[in-house]
Steps between C-alpha positions, in 0.01 A plus 500: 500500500856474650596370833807383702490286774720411792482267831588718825626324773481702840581276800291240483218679284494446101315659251450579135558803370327581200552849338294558169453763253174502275546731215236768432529500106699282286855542439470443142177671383419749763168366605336425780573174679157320582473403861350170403853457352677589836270225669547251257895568532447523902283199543773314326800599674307401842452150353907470453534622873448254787258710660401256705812442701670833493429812654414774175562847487404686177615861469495690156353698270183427426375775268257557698380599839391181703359702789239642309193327589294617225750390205387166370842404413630555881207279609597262235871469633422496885251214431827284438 
């Protein structure tokens, strides 16, 4: 997974901005990236944001489609 993030200041609103990219194979081999992987690498990157004070937004590609109520992996992510 690769993100950038950013603080936006608007007035007197702040947020983070995170935008993220979770590859759909490997780079180097070709292979499918496990999703467990992606939550592993997203579960960590929350724990070196302050969620707690800031205001998140997370916009990306996921690799797959979160809306889907029926994919496990899209229930998975929305239960962070």
């Amino acid at each position: 997974m690769e993100y950038i993030d950013a603080f936006v200041t608007c007035g007197n609103k702040s947020f983070e901005l995170i935008c993220l990219y979770r590859p759909g194979k490997n780079p180097t081999n070709g292979k499918p990236v496990p999703t467990s992987t992606f939550f592993d690498e997203f579960t960590s990157m929350l724990d070196r944001h302050d969620i707690a004070t800031y205001n998140i937004v997370i916009a990306g590609d996921f690799n797959f489609y979160v809306t889907d109520v029926d994919d496990a992996d899209a229930s998975n992510f929305l239960s962070f």
